[in-house]
N, C-alpha and C positions, 0 to 999 in steps of 0.2 A: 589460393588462400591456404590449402595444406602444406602448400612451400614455406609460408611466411612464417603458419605457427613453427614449424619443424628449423627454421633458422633464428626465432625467438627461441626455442628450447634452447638449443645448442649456442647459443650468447650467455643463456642464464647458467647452463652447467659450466662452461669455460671462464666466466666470470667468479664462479663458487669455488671450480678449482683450482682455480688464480690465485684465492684468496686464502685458502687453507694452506695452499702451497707454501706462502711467505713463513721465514721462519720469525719465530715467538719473537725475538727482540727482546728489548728493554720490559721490564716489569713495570712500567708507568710511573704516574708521580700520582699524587694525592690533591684534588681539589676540596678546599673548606668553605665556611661564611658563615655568616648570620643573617637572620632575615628578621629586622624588626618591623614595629608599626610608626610609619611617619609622624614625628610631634609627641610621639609617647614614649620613643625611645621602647615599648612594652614589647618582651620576644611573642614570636607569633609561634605557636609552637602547634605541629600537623598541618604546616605548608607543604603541598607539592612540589619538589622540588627536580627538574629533569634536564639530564644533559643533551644534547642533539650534538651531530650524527648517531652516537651513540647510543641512544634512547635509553641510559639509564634513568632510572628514577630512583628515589627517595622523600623523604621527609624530616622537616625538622623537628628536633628533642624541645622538651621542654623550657630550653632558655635561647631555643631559636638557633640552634647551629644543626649546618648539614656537614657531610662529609662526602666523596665519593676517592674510591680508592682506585690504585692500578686503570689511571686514563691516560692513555695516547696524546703525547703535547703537540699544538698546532690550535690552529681556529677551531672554534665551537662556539656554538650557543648554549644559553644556560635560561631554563623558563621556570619561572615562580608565579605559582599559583596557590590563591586561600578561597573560600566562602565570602563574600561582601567583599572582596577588595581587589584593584586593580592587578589583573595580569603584568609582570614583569617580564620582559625579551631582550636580552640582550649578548652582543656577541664579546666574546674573551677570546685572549691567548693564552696558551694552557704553555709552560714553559720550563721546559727537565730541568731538574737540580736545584727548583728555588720553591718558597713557600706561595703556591696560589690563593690565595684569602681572596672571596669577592664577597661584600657585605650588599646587602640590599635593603631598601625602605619602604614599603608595602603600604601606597593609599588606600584608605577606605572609598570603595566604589557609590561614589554617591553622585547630587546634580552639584556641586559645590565646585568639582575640578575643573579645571582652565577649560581640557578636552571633556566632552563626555561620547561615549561609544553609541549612539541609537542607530547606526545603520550596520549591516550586516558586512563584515570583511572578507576580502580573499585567500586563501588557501597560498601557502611556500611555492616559490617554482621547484618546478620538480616532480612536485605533490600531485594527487589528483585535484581536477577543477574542483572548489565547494566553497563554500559560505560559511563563516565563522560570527554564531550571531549570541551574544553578550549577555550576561542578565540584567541589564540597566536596561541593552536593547528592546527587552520582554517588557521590562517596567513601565518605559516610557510609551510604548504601543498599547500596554496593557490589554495582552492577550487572555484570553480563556481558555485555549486550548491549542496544541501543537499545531493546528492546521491556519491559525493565525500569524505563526510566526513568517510563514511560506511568502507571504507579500512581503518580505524583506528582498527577497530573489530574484534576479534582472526578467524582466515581462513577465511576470505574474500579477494578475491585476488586482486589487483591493476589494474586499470584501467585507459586505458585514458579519459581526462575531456572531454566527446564527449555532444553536445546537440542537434544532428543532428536528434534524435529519443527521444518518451518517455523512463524515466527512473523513474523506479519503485523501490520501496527499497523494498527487501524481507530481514528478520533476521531469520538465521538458515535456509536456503534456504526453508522456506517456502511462501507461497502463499502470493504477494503484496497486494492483497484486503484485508489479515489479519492483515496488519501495519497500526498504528492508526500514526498520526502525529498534536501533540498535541502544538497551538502556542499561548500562555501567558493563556494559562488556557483554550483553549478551541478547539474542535477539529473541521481541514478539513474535509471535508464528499466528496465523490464521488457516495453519494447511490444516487442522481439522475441525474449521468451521462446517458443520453443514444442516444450520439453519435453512432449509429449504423444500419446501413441499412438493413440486413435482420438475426438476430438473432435466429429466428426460425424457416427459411429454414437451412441457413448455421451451425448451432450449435455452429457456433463463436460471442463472443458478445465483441473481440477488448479491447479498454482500458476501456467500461462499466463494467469489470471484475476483473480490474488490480489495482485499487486505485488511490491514489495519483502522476499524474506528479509530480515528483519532482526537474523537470526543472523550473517549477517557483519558488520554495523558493530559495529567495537568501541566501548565508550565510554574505553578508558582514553587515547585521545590525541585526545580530547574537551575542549574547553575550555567551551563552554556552547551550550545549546542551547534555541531558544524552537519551540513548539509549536503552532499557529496554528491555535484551534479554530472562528473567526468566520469574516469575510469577509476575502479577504486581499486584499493590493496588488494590482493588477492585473499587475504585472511578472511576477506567477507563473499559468503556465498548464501546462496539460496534467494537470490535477486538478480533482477535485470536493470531497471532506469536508474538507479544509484540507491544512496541509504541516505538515512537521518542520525544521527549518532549523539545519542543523549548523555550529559555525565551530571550526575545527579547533584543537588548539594551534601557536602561533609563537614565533617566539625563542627567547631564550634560557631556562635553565631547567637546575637540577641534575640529574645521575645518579639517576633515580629506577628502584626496581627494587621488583615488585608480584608479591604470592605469595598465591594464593585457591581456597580447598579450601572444598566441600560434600559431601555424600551423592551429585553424581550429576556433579559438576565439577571439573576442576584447570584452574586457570590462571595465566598466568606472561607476566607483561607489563613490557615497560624501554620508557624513553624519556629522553634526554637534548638538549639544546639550548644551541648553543654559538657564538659569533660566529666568521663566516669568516675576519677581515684586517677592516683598517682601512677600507674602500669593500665587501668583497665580500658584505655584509649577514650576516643569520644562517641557519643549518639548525636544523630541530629534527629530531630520527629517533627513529622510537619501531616499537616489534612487540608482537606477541603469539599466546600460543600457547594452546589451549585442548583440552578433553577430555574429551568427557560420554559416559557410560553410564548411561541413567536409571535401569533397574532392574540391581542387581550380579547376578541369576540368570539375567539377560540379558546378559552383559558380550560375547558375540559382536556387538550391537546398539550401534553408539558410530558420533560425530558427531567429527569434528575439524574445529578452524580455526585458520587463522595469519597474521598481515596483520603487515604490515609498510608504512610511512609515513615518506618525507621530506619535507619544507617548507620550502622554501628562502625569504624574506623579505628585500627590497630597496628600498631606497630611493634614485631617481636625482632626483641632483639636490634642489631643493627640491620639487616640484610632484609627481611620480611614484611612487607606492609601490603594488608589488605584492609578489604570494607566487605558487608554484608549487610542486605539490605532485604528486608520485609516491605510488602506491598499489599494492600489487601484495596482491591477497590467494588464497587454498587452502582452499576445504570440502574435505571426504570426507564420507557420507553412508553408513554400512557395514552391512552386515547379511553375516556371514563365517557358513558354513555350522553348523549346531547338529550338535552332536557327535551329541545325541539324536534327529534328525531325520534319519533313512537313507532316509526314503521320499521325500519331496519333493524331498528338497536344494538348499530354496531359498536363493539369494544372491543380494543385490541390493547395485547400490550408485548413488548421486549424486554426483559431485565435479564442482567448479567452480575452474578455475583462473584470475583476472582480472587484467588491469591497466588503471592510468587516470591520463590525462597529465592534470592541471587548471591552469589559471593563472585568477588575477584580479586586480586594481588598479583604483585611481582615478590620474587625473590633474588636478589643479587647475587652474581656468584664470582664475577669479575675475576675469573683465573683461564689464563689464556687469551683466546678469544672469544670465548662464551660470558656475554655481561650478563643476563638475569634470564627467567625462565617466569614468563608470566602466564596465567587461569584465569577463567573464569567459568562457573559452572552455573545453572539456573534450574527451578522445575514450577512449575506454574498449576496453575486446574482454575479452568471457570467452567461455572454454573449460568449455564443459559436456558433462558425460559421464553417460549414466544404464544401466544395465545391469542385465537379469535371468535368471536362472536356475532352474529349475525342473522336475519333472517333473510333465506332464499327467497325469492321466487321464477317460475318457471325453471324450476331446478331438477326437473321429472327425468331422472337417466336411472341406470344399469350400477349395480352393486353386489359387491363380493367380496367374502375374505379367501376365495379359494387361491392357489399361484399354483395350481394345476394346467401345464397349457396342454390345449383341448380338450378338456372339462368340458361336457356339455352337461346343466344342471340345471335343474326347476325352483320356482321359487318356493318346495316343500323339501326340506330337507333330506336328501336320500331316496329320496320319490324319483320312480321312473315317467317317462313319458310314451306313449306310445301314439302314430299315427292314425288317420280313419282306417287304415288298410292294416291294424295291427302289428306299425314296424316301428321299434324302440327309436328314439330319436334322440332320446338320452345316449350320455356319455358319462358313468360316474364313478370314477378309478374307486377302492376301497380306501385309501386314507382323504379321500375328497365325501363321503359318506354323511357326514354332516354338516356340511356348505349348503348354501343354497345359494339360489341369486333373484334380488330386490329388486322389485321397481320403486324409486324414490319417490316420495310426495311431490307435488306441484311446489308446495310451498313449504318449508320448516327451516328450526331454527339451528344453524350448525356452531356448532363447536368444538374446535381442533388445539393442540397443545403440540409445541415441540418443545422436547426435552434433548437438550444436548449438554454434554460434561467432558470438555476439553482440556487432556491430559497433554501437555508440553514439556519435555526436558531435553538440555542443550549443558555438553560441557567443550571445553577447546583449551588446547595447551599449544603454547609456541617458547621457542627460545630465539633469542637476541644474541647474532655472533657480532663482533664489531672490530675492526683491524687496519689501522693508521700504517701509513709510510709514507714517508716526502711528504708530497702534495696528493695523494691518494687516501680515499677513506672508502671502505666497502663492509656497509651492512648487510648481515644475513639475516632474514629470515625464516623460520623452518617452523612448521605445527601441524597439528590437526584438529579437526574438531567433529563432535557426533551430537546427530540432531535425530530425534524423537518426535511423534505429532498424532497421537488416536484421540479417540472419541468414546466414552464409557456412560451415554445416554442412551433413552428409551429410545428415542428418536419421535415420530410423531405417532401422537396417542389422539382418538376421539372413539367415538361409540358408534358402531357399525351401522346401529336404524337413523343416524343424521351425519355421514361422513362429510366431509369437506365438500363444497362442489366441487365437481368434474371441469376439466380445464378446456373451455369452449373452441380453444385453436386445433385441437385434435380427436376428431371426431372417434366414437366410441372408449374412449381413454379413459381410465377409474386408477384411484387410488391404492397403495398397500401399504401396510404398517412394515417400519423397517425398523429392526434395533440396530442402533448406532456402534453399539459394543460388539455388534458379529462383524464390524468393519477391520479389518487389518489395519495397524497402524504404517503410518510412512516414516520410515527409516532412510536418512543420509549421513553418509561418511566422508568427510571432507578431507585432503592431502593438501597442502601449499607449500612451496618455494619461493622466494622471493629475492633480490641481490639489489642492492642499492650501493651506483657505483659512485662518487662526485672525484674529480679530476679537476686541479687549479691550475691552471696554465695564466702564471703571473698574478694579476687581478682578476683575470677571466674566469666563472669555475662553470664545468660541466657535470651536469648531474642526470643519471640514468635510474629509473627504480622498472625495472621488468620483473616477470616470475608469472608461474604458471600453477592453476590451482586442479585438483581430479576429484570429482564428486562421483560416487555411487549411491542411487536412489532406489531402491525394491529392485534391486536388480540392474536399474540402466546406469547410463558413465557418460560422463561430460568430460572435459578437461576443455580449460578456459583462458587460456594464456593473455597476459594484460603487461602495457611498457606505459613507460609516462616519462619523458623527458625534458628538458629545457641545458639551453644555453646563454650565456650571458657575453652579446655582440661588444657591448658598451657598456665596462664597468659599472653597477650601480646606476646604469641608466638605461639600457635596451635589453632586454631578453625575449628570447623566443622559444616554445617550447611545443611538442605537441603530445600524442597519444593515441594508444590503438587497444583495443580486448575485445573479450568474449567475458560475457556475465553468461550465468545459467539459471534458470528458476524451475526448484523442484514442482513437479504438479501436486497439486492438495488429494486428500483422501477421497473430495468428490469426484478428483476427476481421476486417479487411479482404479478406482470400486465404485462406480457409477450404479445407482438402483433401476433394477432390470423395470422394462416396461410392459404398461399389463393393458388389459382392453376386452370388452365385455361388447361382446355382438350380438344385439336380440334376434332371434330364428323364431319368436313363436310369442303374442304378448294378446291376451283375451281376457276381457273384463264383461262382465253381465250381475246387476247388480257388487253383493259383497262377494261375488265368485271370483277370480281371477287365477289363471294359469301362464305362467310364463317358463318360456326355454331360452337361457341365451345360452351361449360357445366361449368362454375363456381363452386366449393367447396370451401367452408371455412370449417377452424379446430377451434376448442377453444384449446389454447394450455398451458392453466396458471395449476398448481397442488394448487388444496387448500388442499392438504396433506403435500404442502413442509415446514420443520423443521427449527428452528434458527440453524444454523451450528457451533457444538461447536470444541474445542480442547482440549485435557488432557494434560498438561505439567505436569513434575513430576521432581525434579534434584537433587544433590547432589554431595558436595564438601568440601575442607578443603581450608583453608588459612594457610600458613605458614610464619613467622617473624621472622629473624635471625640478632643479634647484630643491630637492630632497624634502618636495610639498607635493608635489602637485601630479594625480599618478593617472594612467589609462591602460585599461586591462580590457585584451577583447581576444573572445574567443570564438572559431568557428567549430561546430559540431555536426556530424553525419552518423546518426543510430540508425537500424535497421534490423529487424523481425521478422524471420519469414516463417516462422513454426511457432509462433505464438497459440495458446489454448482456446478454443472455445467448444462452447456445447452447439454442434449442428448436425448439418446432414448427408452424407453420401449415398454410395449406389444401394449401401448395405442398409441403408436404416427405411429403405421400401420391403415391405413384404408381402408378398401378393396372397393373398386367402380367399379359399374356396365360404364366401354368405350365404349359405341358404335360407331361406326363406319361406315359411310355414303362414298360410290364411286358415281362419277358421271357418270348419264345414260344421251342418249339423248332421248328428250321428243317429242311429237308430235307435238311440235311449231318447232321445229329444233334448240331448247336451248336444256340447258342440266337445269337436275335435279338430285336431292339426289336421291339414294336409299339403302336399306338398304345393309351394310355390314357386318355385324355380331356385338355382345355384346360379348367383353372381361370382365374378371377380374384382377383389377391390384390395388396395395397399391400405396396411397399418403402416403409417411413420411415428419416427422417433428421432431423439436426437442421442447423440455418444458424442464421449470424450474424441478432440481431434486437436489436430496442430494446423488447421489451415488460416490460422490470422496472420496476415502483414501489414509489418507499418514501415514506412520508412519517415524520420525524423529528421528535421537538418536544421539550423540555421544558423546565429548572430548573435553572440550576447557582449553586451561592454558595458562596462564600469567607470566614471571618469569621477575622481575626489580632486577634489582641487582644494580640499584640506579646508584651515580656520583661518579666517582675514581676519585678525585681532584689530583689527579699526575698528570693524561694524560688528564684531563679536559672535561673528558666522560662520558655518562651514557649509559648504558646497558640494552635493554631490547626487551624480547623474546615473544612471543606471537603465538596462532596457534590452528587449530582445526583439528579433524578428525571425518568426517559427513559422517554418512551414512543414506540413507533416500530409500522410498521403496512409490511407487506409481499405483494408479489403479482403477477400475470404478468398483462397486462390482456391477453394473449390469446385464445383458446378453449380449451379441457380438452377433450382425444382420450379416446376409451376403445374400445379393440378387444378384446372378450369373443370366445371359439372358439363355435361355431357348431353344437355337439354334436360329433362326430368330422368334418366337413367343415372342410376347410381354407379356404372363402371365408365372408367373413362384413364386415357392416359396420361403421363407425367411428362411433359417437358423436359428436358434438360438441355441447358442454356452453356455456354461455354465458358469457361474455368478464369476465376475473375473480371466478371461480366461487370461488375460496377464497383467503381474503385470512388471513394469520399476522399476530398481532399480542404485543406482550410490551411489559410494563411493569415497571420498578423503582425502588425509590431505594434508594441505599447514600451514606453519609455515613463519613468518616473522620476520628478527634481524634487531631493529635498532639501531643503534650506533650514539649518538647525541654528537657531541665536539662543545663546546659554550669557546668564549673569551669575558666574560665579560667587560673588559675596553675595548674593539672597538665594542659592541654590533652584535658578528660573532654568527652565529651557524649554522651547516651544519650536515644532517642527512642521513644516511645511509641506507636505507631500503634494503634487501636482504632477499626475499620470493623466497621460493623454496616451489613448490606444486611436492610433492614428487611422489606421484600417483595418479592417475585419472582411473576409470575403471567404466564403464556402459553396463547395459547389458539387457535383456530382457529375464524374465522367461514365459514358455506358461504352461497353462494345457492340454486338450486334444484338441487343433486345428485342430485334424486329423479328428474327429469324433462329427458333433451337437446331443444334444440331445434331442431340440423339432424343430418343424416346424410350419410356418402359414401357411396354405394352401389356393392357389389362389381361392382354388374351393370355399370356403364359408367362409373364414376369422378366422377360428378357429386356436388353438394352438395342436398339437398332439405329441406325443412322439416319438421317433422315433427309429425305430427298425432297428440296425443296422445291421443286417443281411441284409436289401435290399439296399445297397449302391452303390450296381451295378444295380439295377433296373434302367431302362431307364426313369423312372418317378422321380428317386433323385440322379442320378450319374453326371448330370451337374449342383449340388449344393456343390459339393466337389472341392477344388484347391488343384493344386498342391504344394505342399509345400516349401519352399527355405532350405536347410541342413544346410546352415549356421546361422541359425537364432539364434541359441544354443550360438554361441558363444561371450565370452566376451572379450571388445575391452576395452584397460589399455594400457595408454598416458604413458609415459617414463618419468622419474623424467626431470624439466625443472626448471631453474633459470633466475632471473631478479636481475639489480642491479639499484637501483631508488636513484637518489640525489636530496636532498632537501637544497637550501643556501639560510638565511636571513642574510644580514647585514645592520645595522643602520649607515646613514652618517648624523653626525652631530646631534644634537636635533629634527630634523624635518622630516626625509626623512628616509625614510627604502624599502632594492631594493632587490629582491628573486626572485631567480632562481630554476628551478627544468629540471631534465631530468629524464625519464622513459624507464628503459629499454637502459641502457647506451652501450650496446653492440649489441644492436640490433637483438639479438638471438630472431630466428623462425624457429624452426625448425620444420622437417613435419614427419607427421604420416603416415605410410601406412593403411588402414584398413583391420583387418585380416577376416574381410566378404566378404570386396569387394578386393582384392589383386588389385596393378596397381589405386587405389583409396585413394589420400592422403587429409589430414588434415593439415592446416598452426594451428601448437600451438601457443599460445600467440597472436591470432590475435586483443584481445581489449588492448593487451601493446606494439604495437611498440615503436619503438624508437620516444621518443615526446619528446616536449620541450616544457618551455615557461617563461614569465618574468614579474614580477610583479614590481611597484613603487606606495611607497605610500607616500605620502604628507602633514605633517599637517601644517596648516596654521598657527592656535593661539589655 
């Protein structure tokens, strides 16, 4: 593998000094045009206008003319893009010594055109694998949030628009904290989320592990959006399963006003767009407001959101064109008390209040080889608020604000203890003086608050080198970019006489108040190269984009080299193409400065009427790993494209990812501590009180969990795409889509197992052999949709029919009959363990019994869904879409072949759903 990257370097530096190498040549020619609007002849003026290979960009002036100067003559493509109207692609000859003029005619994106776009497209050969998914596409599904778009994507299954819970986008069912989601050039960060109460007792660290809610991006001031399911450019870092890459709407653009009701949502979205003054470019401003109760017998249980978005869009001069964009958005997350509910009275809630400054641009500079040098910079801050409510019971444990470890304290502050025999049994450093330690009520009511205020800034700079000769074109790319990520919250706040419960999986474990703001932030510095060769051999052209990107994170270093290739066997009809990289994903501030773990061990607890005396012993762990690694991923893929009578296309790609240093919160040898319990009965004393006395010193492990890299997955499977385009007979298009994923997961750690010891509280720890049970799941689901459009009444109505053929998961073991080392309570060591004495009475109550059925694999039974999608336009102004999910309502159910008499409702995120969109344009 060190071979491969070290001759992927040395390709990409020989290909860069290839290229600088060639001398300057010709000073180019000048390409022009105009880009009007179809039927109005009207210029469209602040079109994107951009040339490929060379990836300049521009815009057009006010009466629709672009310019580009000093280009390379030879093939190109030239792409025109606006706000509401169709994308323009087309390929030119660029040709020295004569006037290139290419005019263009820009449809309004509407359901009126011959074609209309509702399924998501593929990515250039060449390119990385991804999805190119439309904003008619958005229209016509009429999504609510980015995580609906995702069923556009070959085996992703359908779901209802629910926003009752997070939702997290995973691509190729991998891990959500590996999707980058990338909006007008610059990326969301959740690396210092750390909403989370006790992540290193419980080994759960919740949505600080998960990435992006994707319940706050709206898609309705969404212009399009490509999906990046391969290897991607090396410009993007700080992710491993691919990215989402959002480009917002700009310019100008009618009074549009958007009204969308379901079973469990109402939402209400404007956006209009409108030129400032003759020089001062354009804004576009758009909001939205939204309102989910999933279930109505639950209606105390609702989600709100409201985002709101300006865009500001400018062009200085000839050469300079940027945007800048305001975003300020509002979750609530509610759970308001149940009227039926007098016992509990639980309440909880999540809100998030955020803002985020972005700007981006290119600047042309076309002299030489150097075409433009394009930015983007961002700084964000949300306000998170989480808060619970409740009343315990049997909630009777140990409390302290002391993080003294071996503290031994009473529950009188400062107060010594002393035994029947006179010997202090206390332990009370001098700044621990005024601690004590609590014993909780049986029952009260707690209430805990997390305060978290998440500071993000991201800027990145690259330049664009580009340099023609013959039949050769090699782009370069060259940047960097630095990325920022703290936390400037209380962190969690409640009141020390009703602390949060204590987390029942880890016996003697209590809580600490931590401020957020003494956390160091995570710092990355990003390096990329990049070299995009294409080579035309006749008709034939071959196309390489390799390059290699170096991250430093608090210290650590990745470097991630990434190729993506294709060649074209059969002019305009067969290509084949494949792909190889390394992604890296920085770890988040939880798991870099993990909160140390605490645990309160009662030695002494006596009650007689309103008397009570208690001694417990305070421990703290350090639980942070400064051995923990950037966690990378190997993608690797390969496929052909197929093009038949210049309709009818087949795209299939094979892919094999793999993680073997993936993050989680668990446990090794280090997170056992073996401590001396002792133990104090009460005597009565010669006053006719009672007093300590000694009761014996146990041996017993405190666990924890700490940041580690032992997650593996390995990913592989099938994805293809078949369009068989529009049969203008029956006024349909056709097209097929689908994957089959098989994916295999596992902790290559060791497997603990502490069984109690008959009624004796010491006993030893198992330990089981390194990757002891490995989860595995396999499927294919394929989706056909069938799209018939009536262009003169702006109808179209779509068919989705996904059948997920089979579903099967199962769980492989190694030898769970049998561990092979031990910690022993007696001295905290690790020993081997000789299985010959497994009936010995010193390790035959560290053995379980086993389940027979655990062998076996449980395989869901082919199931189908039939989804309607209608848009139709009334009149110029108003466009009204309907969709239903699951139009038959089909749930049927599983028996489980483990558990027999034990079923499974299929399809339970596609019931039968509904709902109904109108949209309105004003002017």
């Amino acid at each position: 593998m060190q071979r491969i990257q070290k001759v992927l370097m040395l390709c990409l530096l020989f290909a860069c000094v290839g290229t600088f190498a060639q001398t300057r040549g010709t000073s180019g020619t000048s390409v022009t045009g105009k880009v009007l609007e179809q039927g109005t002849n009207v210029p469209v003026e602040f079109a994107v206008v951009i040339l490929y290979p060379s990836e300049t960009y521009t815009t057009t002036d006010k009466d629709g003319n672009f310019e580009f100067k000093r280009v390379d003559a030879g093939k190109s493509t030239i792409q025109v893009q606006f706000v509401g109207m169709k994308t323009i692609e087309q390929v030119i000859e660029i040709v020295p010594g004569k006037e290139n003029v290419f005019n263009f005619e820009m449809q309004i994106e509407n359901f009126r055109l011959d074609e209309v776009q509702v399924v998501a497209t593929q990515s250039k050969a060449g390119a990385a694998t991804a999805s190119n998914i439309s904003r008619q596409a958005m229209d016509h599904l009429q999504t609510s949030s980015l995580s609906d778009v995702m069923q556009l994507l070959p085996g992703v299954a359908i779901t209802n628009p629910y926003l009752s819970s997070a939702n997290y986008i995973t691509i190729r069912n991998a891990t959500s904290i590996g999707t980058a989601i990338i909006v007008d050039g610059s990326p969301l960060s959740s690396n210092a989320n750390m909403q989370a109460l006790a992540p290193s007792i419980t080994g759960g660290a919740g949505g600080t592990m998960s990435g992006i809610d994707s319940r706050m991006v709206s898609t309705d001031n969404i212009e399009s959006i490509e999906v990046i399911r391969g290897i991607p450019s090396v410009e993007y870092g700080d992710l491993n399963s691919g990215a989402v890459i959002i480009r917002s709407k700009a310019g100008k653009e009618p009074l549009s006003i958007r009204l969308k009701a379901n079973p469990s949502t109402y939402q209400a979205a404007a956006s209009v767009g409108f030129k400032l003054g003759e020089n001062a470019g354009h804004l576009n401003l758009s909001g939205d407001y939204a309102y989910n109760t999933t279930r109505l017998y639950e209606a105390y249980a609702y989600y709100q959101r409201f985002n709101a978005k300006a865009l500001w869009s400018k062009k200085f001069g000839e050469n300079w064109n940027t945007n800048t964009t305001l975003d300020l958005g509002i979750s609530k997350d509610t759970r308001e008390l149940n009227p039926d509910d007098l016992r509990t009275m639980l309440v909880t809630k999540g809100d998030s209040q955020s803002v985020r400054l972005n700007t981006n641009g290119t600047v042309n500079i076309n002299k030489g080889w150097l075409n433009n040098i394009s930015y983007a910079a961002a700084i964000s801050y949300a306000d998170k608020y989480d808060y619970n409510n409740q009343l315990l019971s049997n909630a009777e444990s140990l409390h302290t604000v002391c993080e003294y470890d071996g503290a031994i304290l009473s529950n009188v502050a400062g107060q010594d203890v002393f035994d029947i025999n006179g010997n202090k049994i206390t332990n009370i450093p001098a700044s621990e003086a005024e601690n004590w330690i609590k014993v909780l009520p049986y029952e009260y009511v707690q209430t805990y608050e997390i305060l978290g205020k998440e500071l993000n800034a991201y800027a990145q700079i690259k330049a664009n080198f580009n340099k023609r000769w013959g039949n050769i074109n090699n782009h370069i790319l060259v940047g960097a970019d630095y990325k920022t990520d703290g936390n400037l919250g209380e962190g969690k706040v409640y009141d020390d006489e009703t602390p949060p419960f204590r987390n029942n999986s880890s016996d003697y474990s209590s809580y600490r108040k931590r401020p957020y703001y003494d956390v160091p932030f995570v710092h990355q510095l990003g390096l990329f190269l990049e070299d995009t060769y294409k080579h035309t051999f006749g008709r034939n052209e071959l196309s390489i984009k390799a390059g290699a990107r170096f991250d430093l994170i608090n210290g650590k270093t990745a470097i991630s080299p990434r190729i993506n290739a294709s060649m074209e066997i059969i002019p305009n009809i067969l290509t084949v193409r494949g792909g190889w990289g390394k992604t890296a994903k920085a770890p988040t501030a939880l798991m870099l400065y993990p909160e140390r773990a605490f645990f309160n061990y009662n030695n002494y607890d006596f009650q007689e009427g309103t008397y009570r005396q208690t001694v417990a012993t305070v421990r703290v762990f350090d639980t942070s790993n400064p051995d923990l690694e950037i966690a990378k991923m190997r993608k690797a893929e390969v496929g052909f494209d197929l093009k038949l009578f210049d309709q009818y296309r087949l795209s299939v790609t094979g892919y094999d990812e793999l993680t073997n240093n993936g993050y989680t919160l668990g446990k090794d040898l280090s997170s056992y501590r073996l401590i001396e319990f002792v133990k104090y009965k009460a005597v009565k004393n010669e006053a006719g009180g009672y007093s300590p006395e000694y009761a014996g010193t146990y041996n017993i492990f405190s666990t924890f969990a700490r940041p580690m890299n032992n997650h593996y997955r390995h990913n592989r499977g099938i994805e293809f795409e078949l369009d068989l385009g529009r049969f203008d007979a029956i006024r349909t298009a056709v097209f097929l889509n689908g994957a089959w994923n098989q994916y295999t997961a596992r902790s290559n750690g060791y497997t603990f197992d502490q069984n109690s010891r008959g009624n004796e509280i010491e006993s030893n720890v198992a330990i089981y052999e390194r990757g002891l049970t490995t989860e595995r799941t396999d499927n294919l689901i394929t989706t056909l949709r069938l799209t018939h459009n009536i262009p003169e009444i702006g109808f179209v109505i779509t068919l989705a029919t996904q059948v997920n053929w089979f579903e099967k998961f199962w769980t492989e073991y190694g030898n769970d009959t049998m561990f092979i080392k031990y910690l022993s309570y007696k001295d905290g060591k690790v020993y081997d363990f000789d299985p010959s004495k497994k009936n010995d009475p010193e390790f035959a109550y560290m053995f379980d019994a086993k389940n027979e059925n655990r062998f076996i694999v449980e395989q869901y039974f082919p199931t189908v869904t039939f989804n309607l999608n209608i848009s139709k336009e009334i009149g110029d102004r108003l466009t009204a879409s309907f969709f239903v999910n699951n139009m038959f309502n089909s749930r049927p159910l599983y028996e489980s072949k483990k558990s027999p008499g034990s079923f499974t409702e299929l399809l339970s995120d596609n019931k039968l759903f509904f709902g109904f969109d109108l949209k309105v344009n004003i002017f």
